[in-house]
Backbone of each chain as ProteinMPNN parsed JSONL, in Angstrom:
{"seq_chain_A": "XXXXXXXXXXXXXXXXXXXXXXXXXXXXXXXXXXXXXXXXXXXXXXXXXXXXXXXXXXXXXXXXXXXXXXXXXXXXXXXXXXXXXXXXXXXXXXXXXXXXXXXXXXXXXXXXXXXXXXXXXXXXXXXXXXXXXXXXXXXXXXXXXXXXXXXXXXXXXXXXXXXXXXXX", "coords_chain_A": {"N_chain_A": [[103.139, 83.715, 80.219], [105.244, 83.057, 77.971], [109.623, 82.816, 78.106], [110.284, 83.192, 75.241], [108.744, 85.326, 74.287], [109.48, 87.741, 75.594], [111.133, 90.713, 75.561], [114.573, 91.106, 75.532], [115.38, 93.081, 77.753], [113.389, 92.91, 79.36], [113.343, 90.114, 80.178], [116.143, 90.304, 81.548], [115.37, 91.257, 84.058], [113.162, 89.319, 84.858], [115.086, 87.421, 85.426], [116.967, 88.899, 87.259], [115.167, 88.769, 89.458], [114.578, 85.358, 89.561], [116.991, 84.708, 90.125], [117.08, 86.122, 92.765], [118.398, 88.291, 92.819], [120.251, 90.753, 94.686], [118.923, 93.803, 94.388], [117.842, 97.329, 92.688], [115.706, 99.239, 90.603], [116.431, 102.003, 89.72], [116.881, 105.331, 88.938], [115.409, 107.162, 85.413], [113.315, 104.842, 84.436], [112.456, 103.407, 86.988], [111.024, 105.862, 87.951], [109.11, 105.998, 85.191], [107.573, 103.351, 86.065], [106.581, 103.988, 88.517], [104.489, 105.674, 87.518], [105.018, 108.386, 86.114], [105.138, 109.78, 82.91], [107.305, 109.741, 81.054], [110.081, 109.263, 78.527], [112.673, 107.257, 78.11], [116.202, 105.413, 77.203], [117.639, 104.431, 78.747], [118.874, 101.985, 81.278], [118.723, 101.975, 84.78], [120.264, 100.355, 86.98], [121.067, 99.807, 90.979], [122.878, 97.815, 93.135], [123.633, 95.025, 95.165], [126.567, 95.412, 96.511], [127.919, 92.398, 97.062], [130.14, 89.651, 96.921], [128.69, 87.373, 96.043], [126.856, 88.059, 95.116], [126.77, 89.386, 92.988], [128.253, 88.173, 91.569], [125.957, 86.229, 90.719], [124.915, 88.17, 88.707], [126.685, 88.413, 87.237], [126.643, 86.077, 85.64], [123.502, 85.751, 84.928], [124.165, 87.709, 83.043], [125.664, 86.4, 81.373], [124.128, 84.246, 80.196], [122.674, 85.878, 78.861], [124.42, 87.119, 77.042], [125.344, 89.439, 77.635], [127.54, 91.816, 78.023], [129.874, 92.762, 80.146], [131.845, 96.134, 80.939], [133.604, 96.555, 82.443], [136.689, 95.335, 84.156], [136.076, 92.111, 85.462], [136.964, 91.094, 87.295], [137.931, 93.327, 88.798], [135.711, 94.713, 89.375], [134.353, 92.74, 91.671], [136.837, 92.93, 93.198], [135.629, 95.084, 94.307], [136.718, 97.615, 93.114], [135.451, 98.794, 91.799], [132.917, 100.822, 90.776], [130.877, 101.599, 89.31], [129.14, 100.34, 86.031], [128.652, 99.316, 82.575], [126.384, 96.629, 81.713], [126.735, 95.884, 78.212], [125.592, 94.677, 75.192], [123.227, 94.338, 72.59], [121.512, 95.406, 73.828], [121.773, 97.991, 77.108], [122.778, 97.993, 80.199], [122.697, 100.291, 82.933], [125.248, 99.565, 85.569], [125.136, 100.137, 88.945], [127.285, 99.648, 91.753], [127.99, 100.577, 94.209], [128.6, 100.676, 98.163], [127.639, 102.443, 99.559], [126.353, 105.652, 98.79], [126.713, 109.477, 97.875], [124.827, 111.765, 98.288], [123.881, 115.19, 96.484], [123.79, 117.107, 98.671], [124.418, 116.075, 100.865], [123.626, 113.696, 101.746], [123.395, 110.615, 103.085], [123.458, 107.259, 100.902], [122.63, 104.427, 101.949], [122.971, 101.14, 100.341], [121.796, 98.587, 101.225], [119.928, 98.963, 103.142], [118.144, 100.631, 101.82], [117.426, 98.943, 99.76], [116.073, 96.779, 101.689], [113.889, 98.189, 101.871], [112.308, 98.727, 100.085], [109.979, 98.809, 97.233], [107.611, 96.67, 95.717], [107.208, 96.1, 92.724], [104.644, 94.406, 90.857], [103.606, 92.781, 87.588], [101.4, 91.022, 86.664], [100.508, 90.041, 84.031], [102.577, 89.456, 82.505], [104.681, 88.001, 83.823], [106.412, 89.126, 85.763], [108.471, 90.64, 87.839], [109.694, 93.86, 89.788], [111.754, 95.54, 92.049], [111.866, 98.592, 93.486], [112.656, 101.694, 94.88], [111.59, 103.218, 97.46], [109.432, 106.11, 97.075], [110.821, 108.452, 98.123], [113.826, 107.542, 98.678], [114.108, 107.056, 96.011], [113.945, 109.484, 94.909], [116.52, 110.774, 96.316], [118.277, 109.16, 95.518], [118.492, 110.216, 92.83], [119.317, 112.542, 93.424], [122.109, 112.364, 93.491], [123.822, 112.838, 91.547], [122.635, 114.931, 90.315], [121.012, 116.101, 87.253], [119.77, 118.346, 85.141], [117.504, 116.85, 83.859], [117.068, 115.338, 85.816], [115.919, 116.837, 87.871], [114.278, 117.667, 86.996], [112.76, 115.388, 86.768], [112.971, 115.326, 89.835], [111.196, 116.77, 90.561], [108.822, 116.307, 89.601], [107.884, 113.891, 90.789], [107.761, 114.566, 93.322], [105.573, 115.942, 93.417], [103.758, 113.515, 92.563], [103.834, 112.765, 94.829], [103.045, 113.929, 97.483], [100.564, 114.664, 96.129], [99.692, 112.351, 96.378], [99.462, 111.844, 98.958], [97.717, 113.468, 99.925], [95.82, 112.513, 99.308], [95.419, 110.654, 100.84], [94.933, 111.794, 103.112], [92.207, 112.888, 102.549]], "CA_chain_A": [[103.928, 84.347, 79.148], [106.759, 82.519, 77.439], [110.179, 83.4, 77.82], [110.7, 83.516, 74.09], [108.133, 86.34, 73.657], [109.648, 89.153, 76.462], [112.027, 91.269, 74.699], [115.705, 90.854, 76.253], [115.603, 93.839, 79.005], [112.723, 92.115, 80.687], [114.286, 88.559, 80.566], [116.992, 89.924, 82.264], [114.719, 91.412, 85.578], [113.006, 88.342, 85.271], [116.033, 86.577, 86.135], [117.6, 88.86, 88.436], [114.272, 87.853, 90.127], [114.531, 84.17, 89.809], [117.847, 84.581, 90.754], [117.241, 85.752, 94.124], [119.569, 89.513, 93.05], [119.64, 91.952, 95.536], [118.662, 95.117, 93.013], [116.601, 98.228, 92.726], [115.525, 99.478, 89.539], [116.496, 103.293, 89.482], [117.155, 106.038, 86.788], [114.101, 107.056, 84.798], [112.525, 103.681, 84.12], [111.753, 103.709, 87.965], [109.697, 106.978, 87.873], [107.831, 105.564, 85.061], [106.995, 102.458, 87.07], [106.001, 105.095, 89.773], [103.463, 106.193, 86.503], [105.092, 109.795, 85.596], [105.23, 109.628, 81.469], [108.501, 110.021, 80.834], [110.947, 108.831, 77.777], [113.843, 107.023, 78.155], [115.95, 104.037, 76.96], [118.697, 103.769, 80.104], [117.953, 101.2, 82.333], [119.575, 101.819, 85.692], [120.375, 99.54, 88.483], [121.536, 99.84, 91.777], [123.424, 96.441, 93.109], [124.34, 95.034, 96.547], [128.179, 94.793, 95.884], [128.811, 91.433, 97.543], [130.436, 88.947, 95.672], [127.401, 86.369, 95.816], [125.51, 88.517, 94.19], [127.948, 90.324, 91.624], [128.307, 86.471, 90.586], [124.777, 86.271, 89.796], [124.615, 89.441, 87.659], [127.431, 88.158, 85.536], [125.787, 84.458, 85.522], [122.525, 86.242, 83.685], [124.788, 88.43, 82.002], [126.187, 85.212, 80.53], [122.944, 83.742, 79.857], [122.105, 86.449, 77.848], [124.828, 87.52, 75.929], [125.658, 90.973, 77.486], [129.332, 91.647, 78.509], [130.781, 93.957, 81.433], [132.452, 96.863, 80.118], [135.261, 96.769, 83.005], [137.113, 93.971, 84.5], [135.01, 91.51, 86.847], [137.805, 90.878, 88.978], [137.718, 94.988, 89.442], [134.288, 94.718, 89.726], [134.198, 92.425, 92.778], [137.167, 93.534, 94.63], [135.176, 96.554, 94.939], [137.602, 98.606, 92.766], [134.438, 99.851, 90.358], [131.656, 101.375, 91.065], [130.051, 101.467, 87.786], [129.831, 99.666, 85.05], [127.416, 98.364, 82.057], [126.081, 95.437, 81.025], [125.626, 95.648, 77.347], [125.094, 94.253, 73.518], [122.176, 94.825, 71.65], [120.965, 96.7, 75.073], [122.772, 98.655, 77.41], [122.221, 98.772, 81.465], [124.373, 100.573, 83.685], [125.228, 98.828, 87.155], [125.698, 100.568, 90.025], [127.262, 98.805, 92.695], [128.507, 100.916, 95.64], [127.288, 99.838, 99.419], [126.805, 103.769, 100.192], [126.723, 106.472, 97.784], [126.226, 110.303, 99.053], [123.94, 113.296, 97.329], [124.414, 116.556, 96.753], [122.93, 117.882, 100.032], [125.652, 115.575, 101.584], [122.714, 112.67, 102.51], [123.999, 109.084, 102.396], [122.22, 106.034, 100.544], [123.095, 102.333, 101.907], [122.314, 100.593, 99.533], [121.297, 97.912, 102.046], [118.927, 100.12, 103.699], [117.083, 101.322, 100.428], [116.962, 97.772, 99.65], [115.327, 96.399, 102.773], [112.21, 99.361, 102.859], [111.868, 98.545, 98.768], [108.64, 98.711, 96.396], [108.22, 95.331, 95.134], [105.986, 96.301, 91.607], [104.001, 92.912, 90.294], [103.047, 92.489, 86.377], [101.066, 89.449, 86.46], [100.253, 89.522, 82.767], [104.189, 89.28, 82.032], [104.768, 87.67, 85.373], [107.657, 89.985, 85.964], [108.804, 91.026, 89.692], [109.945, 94.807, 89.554], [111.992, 96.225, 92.766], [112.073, 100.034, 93.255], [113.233, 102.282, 95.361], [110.345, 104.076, 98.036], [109.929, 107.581, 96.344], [112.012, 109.489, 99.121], [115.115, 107.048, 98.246], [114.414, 107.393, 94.389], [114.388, 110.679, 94.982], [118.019, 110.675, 96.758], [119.471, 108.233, 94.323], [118.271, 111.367, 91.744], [120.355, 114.06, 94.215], [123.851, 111.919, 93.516], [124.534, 113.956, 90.597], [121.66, 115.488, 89.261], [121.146, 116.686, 85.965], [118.545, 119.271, 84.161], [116.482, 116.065, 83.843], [116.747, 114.573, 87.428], [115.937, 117.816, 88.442], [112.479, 118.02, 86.589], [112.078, 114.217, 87.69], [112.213, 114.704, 91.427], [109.883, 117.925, 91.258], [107.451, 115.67, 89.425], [108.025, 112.43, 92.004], [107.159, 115.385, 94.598], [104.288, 116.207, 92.997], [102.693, 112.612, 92.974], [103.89, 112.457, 96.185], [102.158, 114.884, 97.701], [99.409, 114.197, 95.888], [98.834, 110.875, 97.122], [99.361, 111.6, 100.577], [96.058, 114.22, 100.429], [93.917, 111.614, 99.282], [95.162, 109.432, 101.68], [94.772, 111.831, 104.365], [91.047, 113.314, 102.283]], "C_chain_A": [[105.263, 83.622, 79.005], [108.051, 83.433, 77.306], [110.589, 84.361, 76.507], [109.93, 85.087, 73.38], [108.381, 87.702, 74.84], [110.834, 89.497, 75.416], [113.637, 91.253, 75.948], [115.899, 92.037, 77.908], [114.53, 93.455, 79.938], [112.977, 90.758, 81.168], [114.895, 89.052, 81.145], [116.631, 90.055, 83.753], [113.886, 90.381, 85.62], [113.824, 87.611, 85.868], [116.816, 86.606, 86.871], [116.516, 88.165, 89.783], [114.228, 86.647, 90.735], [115.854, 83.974, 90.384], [118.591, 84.941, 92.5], [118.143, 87.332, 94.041], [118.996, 90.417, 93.924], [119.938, 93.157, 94.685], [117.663, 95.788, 92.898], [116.783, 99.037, 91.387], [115.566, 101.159, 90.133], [116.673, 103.905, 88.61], [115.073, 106.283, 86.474], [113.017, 105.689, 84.856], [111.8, 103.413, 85.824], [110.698, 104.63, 88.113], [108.659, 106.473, 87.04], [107.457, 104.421, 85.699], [106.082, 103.399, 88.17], [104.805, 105.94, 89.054], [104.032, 107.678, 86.21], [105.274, 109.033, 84.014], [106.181, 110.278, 81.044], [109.318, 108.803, 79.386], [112.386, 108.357, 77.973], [114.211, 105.437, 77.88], [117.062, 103.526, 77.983], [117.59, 103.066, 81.005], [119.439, 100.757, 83.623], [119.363, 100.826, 86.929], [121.481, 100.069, 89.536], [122.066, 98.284, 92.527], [123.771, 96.211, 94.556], [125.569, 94.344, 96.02], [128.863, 93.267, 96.973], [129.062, 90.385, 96.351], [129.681, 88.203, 95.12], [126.953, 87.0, 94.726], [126.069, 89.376, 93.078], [127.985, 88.941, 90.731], [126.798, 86.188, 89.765], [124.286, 86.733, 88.82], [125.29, 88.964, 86.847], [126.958, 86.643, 85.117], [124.659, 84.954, 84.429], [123.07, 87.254, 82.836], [125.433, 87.762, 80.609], [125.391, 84.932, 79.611], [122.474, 84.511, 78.705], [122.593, 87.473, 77.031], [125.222, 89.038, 75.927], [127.264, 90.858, 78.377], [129.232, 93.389, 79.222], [131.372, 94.686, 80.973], [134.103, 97.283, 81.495], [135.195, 95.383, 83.477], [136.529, 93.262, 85.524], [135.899, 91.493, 87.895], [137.807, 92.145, 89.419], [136.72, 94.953, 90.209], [134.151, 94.208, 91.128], [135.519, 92.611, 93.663], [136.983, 94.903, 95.06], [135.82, 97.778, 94.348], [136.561, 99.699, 91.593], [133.251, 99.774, 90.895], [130.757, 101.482, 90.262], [130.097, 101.042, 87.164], [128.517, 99.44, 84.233], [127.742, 97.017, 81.647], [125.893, 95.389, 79.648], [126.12, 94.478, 75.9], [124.317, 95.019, 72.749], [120.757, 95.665, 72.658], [121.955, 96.658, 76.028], [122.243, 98.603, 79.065], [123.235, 99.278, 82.49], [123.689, 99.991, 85.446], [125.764, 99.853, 88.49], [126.05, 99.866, 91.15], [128.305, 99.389, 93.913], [127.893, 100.567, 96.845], [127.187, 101.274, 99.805], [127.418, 104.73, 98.965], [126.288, 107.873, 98.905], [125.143, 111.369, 98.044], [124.39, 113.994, 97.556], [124.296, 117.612, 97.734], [123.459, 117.059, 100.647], [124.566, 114.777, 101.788], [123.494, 111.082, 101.846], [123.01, 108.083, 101.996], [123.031, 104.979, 101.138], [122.043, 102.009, 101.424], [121.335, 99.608, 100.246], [119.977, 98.245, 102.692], [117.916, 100.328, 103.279], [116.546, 100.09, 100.42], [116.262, 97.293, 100.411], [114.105, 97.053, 102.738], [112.166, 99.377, 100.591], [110.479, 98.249, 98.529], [108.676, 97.382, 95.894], [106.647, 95.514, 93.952], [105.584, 94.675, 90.655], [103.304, 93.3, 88.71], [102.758, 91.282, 86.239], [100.862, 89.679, 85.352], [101.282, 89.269, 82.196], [105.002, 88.393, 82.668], [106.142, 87.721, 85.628], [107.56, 90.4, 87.28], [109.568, 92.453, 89.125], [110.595, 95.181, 91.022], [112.867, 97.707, 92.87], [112.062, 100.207, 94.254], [111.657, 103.003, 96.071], [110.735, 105.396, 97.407], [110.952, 109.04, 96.833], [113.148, 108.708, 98.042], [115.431, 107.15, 96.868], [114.44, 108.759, 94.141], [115.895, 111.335, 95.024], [118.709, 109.931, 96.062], [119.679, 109.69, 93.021], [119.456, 112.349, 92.169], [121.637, 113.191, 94.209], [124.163, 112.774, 92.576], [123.817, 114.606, 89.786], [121.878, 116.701, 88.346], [119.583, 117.654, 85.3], [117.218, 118.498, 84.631], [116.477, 115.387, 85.025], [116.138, 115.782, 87.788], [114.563, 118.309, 88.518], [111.532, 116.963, 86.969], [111.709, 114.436, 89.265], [111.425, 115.86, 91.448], [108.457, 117.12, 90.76], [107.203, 114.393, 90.575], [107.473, 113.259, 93.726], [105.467, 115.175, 94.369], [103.418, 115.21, 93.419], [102.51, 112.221, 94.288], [102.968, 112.382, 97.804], [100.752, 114.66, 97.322], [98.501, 112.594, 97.002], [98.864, 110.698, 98.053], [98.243, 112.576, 100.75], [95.519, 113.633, 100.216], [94.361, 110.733, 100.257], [94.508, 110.0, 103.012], [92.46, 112.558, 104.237], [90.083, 111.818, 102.453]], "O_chain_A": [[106.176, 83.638, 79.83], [107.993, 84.5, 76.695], [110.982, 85.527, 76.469], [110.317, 85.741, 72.412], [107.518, 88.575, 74.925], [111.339, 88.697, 74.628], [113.474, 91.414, 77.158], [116.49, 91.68, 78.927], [114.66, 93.616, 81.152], [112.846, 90.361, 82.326], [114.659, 88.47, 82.204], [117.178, 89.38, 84.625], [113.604, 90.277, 86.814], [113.44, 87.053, 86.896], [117.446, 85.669, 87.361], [116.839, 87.407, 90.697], [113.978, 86.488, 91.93], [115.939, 83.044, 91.187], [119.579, 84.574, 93.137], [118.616, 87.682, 95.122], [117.833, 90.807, 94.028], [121.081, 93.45, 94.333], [116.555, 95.255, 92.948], [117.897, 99.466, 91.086], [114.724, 101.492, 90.968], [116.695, 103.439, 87.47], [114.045, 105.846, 86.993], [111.922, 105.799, 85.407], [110.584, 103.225, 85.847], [109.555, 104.257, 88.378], [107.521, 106.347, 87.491], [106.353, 104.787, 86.102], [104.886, 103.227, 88.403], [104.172, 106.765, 89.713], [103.025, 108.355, 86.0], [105.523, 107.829, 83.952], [106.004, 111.422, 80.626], [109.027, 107.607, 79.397], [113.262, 109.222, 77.982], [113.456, 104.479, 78.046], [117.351, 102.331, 78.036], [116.413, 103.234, 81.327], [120.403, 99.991, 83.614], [118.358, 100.685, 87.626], [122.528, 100.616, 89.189], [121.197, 97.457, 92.252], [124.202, 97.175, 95.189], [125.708, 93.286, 95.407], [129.991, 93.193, 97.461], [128.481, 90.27, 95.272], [129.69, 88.103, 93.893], [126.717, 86.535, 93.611], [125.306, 90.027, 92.364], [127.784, 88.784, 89.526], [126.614, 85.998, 88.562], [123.469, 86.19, 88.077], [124.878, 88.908, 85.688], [127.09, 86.345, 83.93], [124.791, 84.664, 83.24], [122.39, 87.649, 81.888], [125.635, 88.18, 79.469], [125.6, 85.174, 78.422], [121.962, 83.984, 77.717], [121.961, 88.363, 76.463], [125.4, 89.76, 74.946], [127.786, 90.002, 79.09], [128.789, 94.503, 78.942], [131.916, 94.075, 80.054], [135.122, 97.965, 81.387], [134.298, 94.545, 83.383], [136.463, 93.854, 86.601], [135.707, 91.785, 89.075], [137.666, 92.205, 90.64], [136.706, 95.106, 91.43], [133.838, 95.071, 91.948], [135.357, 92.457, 94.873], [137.667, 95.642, 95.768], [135.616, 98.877, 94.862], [136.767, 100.728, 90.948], [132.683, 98.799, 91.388], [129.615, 101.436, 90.717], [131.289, 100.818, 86.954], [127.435, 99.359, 84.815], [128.797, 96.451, 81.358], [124.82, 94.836, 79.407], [126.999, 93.618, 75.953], [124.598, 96.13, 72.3], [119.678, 96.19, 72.384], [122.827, 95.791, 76.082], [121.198, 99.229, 79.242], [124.321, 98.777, 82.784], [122.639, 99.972, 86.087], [126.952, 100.102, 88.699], [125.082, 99.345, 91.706], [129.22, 98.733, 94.412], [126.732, 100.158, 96.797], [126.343, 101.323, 100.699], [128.501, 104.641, 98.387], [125.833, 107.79, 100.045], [125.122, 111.201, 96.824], [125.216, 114.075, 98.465], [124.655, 118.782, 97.597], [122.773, 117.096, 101.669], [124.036, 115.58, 102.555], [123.903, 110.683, 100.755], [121.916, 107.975, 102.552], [124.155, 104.754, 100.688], [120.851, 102.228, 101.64], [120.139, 99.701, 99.97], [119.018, 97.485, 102.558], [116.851, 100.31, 103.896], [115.432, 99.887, 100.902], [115.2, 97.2, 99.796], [113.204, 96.64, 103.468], [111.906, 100.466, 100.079], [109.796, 97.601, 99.322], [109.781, 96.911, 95.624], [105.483, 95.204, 94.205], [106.375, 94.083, 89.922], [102.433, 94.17, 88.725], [103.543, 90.443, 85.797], [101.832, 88.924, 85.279], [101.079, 88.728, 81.109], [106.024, 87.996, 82.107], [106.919, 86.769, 85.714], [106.446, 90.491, 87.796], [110.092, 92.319, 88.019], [109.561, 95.168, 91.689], [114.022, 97.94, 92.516], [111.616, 99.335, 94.999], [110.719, 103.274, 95.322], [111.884, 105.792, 97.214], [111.474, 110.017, 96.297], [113.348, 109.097, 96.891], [116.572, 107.29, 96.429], [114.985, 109.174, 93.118], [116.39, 112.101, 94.198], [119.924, 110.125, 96.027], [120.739, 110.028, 92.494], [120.317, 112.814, 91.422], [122.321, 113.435, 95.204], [124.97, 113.628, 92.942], [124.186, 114.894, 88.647], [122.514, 117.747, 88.47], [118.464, 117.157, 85.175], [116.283, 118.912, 85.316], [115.482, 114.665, 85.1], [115.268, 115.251, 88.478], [113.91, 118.93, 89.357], [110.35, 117.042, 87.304], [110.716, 114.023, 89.863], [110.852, 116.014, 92.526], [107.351, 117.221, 91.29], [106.086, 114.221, 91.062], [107.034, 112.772, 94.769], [104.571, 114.538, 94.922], [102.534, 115.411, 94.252], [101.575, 111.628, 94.827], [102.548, 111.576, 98.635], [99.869, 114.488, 98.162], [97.569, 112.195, 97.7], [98.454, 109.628, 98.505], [97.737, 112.519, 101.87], [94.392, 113.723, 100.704], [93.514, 109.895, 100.563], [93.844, 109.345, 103.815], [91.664, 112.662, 105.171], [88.867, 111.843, 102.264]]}, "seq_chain_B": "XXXXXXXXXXXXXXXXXXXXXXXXXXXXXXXXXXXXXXXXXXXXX", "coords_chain_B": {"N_chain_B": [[99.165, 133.897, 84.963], [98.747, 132.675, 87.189], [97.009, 131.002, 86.62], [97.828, 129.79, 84.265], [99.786, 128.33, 85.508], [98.177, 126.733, 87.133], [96.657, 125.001, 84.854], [98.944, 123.485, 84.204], [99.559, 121.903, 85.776], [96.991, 120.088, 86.236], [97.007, 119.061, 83.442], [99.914, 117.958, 83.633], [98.537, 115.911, 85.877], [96.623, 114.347, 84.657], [98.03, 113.571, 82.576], [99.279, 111.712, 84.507], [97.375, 110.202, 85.299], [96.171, 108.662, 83.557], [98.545, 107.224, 82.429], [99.341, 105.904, 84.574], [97.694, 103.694, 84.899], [98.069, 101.727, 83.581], [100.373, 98.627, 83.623], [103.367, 97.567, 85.245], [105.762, 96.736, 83.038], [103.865, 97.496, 80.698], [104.124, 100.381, 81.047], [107.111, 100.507, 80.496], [107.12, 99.624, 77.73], [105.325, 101.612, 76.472], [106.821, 103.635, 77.604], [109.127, 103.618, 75.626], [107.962, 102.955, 73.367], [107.572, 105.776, 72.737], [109.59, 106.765, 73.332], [111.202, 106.511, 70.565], [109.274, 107.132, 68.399], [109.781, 109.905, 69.401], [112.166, 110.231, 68.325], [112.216, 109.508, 65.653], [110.555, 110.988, 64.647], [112.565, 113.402, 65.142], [114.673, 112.959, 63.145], [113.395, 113.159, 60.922], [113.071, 115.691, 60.665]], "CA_chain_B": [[100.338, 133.735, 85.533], [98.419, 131.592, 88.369], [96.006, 129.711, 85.676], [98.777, 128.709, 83.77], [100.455, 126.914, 86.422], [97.181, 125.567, 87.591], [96.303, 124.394, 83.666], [99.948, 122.427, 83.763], [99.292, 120.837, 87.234], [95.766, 119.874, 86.326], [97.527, 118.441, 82.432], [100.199, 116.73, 84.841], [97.895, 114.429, 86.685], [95.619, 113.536, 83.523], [98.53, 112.44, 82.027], [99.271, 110.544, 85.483], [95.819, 109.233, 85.817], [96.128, 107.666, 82.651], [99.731, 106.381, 82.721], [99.02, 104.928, 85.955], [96.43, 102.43, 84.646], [99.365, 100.528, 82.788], [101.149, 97.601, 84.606], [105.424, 98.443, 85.291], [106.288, 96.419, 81.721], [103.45, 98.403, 79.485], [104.705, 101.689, 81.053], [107.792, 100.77, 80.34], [106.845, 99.613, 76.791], [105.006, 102.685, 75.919], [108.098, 104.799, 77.499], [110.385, 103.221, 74.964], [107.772, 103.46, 71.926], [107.483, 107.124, 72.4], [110.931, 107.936, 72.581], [111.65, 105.553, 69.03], [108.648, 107.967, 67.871], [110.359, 111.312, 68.922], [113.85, 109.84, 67.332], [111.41, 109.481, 63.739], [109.942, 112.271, 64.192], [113.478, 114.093, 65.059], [115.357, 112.649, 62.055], [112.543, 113.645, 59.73], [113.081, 116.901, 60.557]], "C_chain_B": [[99.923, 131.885, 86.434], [97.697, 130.112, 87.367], [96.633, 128.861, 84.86], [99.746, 127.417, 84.535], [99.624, 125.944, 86.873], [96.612, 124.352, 86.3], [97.449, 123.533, 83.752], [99.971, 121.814, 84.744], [98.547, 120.126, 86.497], [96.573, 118.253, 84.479], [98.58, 117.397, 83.292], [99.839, 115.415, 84.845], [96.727, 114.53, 85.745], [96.89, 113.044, 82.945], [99.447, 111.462, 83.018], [98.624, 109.853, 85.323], [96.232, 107.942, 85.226], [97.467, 106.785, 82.265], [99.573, 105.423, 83.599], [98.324, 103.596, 85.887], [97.061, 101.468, 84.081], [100.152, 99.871, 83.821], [102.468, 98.195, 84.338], [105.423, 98.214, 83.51], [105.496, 97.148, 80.724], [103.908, 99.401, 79.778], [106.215, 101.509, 80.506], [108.249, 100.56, 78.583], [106.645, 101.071, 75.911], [106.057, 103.88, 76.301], [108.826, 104.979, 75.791], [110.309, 103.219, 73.649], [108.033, 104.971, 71.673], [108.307, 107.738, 72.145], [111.519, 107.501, 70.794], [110.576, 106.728, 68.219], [109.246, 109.439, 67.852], [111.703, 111.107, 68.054], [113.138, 109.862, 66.178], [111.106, 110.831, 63.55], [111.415, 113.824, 64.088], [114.433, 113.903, 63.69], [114.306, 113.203, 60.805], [112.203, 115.226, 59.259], [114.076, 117.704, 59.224]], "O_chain_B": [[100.38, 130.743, 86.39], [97.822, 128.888, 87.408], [96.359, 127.682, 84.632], [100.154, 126.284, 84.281], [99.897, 124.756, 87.044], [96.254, 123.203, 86.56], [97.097, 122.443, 83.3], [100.636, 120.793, 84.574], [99.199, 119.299, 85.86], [96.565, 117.023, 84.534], [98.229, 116.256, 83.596], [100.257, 114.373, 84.341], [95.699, 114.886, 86.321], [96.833, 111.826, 82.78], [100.199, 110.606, 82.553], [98.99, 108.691, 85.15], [96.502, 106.836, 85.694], [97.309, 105.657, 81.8], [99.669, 104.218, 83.366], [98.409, 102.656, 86.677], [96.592, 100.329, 84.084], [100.562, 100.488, 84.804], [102.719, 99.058, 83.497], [105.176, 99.142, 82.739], [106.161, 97.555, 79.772], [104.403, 99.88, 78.758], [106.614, 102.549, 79.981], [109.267, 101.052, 78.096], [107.388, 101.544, 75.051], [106.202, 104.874, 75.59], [108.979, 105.966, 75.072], [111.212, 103.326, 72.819], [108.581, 105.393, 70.655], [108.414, 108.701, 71.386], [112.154, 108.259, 70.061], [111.16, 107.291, 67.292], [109.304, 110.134, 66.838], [112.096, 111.899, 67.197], [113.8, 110.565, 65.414], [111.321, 111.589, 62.604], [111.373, 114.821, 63.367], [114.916, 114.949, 63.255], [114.798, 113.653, 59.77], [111.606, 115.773, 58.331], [114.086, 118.93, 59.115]]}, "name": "protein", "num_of_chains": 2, "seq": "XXXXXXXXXXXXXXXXXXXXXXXXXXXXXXXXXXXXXXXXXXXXXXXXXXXXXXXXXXXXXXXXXXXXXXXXXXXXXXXXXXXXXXXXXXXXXXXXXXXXXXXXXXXXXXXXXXXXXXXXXXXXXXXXXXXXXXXXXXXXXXXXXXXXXXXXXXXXXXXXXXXXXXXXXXXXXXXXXXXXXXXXXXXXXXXXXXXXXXXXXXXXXXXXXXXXX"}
């Protein structure tokens, strides 16, 4: 599959890919990867905030024409925690090295990252890394909303599920 | 009470099954048509 024919939000996880980013696709667009049938057009990331790799993000951010909505130098001396990428699409960055939930549980990011899903689309030949469904779960409990709320009872659900057939 | 919860489980995981059968990028395709479809269908209201 030619670059010229992915639409710009998969060029860019192609190229955190090729670029080697340490990044886990969270937010909705994870669950559906995880197959629930869900609607949405945010596309969240989680980021390892070192500078290497903050450099990379704005390197394909370059590449493709999307701009930082706070200051990079903020950005990498750690002074922002959030931020998007956008243009003519929008992704928000998360880049803390521990965040906490609402049941006081901590994420390192590091951590999550290391015990990651690594989802393969060979017909696109796209690299996808997600979050194991516990941790996408707990990324959900940072500030959940109505709709995180209905996500992690469904992310239970398959959960569950797929651990009786594993154990049937 | 009970049948209804068991009828929206059971609806659920059929529309797992069949989600599931899509690679990450078509799920995330067909996410992104459906909501562009409820936005038409919400404006047409």
């Amino acid at each position: 599959m030619q670059n010229k024919e992915l639409e710009k939000e998969f060029l860019f996880f192609k190229k955190l890919y090729e670029y080697k980013v340490k990044y886990l696709l969270i937010g909705r667009q994870a669950c559906i990867i995880y197959g629930l049938p869900l609607y949405t057009f945010d596309y969240d990331i989680a980021v390892d905030n070192s500078e290497d790799n903050l450099e990379k993000i704005f390197m394909i951010a370059e590449e493709l024409d999307l701009y930082p909505t706070k200051d990079k130098q903020e950005i990498l001396n750690k002074k922002v925690f959030v931020f998007s990428l956008q243009n003519d699409i929008k992704i928000d960055v998360f880049c803390a090295k521990r965040y906490q939930t609402k049941d006081k549980k901590f994420i390192d990011f590091l951590e999550v990252f290391n015990r990651r899903l690594i989802k393969r689309d060979r017909k696109y030949g796209l690299v996808f890394y997600i979050p194991t469904i516990d941790d996408l779960i707990n990324f959900k409990k940072i500030n959940p909303d109505t709709k995180d709320l209905e996500d992690i009872k469904a992310l239970k659900k398959i959960k569950d599920a797929y651990y009786k057939r594993r154990k049937d | 009470m009970r049948k209804k919860i068991k009828r929206n489980r059971t609806e659920f995981f059929k529309n797992y099954k069949w989600f599931s059968k899509f690679s990450p990028v078509e799920k995330l395709k067909i996410a992104k048509r459906q909501l562009e479809f409820l936005k038409i269908l919400k404006d047409a209201k």
